[in-house]
N, C-alpha and C positions, 0 to 999 in steps of 0.2 A: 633132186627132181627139177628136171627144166619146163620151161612156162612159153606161153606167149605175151606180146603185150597190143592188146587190143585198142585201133583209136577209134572212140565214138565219134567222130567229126560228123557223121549224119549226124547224128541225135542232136548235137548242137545245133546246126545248121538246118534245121525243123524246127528247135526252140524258139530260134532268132527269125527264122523264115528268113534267109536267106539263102543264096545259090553259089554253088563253088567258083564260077567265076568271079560274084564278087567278094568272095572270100581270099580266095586266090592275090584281087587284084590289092586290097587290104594288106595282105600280108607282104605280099611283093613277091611272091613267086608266081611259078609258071602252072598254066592250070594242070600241065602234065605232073607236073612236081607234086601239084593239091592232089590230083587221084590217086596217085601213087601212094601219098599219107592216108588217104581215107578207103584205100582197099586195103590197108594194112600190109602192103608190099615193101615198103620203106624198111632199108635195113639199118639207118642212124636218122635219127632227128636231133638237129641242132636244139642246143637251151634259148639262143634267139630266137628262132624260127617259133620254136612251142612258146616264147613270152610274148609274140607277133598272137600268135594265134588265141592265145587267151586273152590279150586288148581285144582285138575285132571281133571275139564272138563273149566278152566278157564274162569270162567265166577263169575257173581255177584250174590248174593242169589236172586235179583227179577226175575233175568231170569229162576230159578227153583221152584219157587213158584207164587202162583196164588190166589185168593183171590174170592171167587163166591158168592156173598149173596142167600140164599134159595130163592124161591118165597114163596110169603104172603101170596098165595089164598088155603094155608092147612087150611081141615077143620076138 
């Protein structure tokens, strides 16, 4: 069974009260790059880029990531 993997990057960035720009500008990407991770469009995330992004919003990679299995009953 295949899954999705969901990023909370709101949720954090309501935590911290901060704005994807300067999140963005923290981590050193582009803010097109930030939305793209936080609409869950993003088809690879670097291990650098997620350890950028767990310094700047301090926290752990489970608190940005999410784990959803499909349902089964596709026909």
């Amino acid at each position: 069974m295949e899954g999705d993997i969901i990023f909370n990057i709101d949720v954090m960035l309501a935590k911290r009260k901060m704005s994807v720009t300067e999140l963005a500008e923290k981590v050193g990407i582009t803010i097109t790059n930030m939305s793209i991770l936080k609409t869950g469009k993003a088809k690879a995330l670097k291990i650098s880029t997620l350890a950028k992004l767990c310094a700047a919003l301090d926290c752990q990679p489970g608190d940005l990531l999410e784990y959803r299995a499909k349902d089964n009953c596709e026909s």
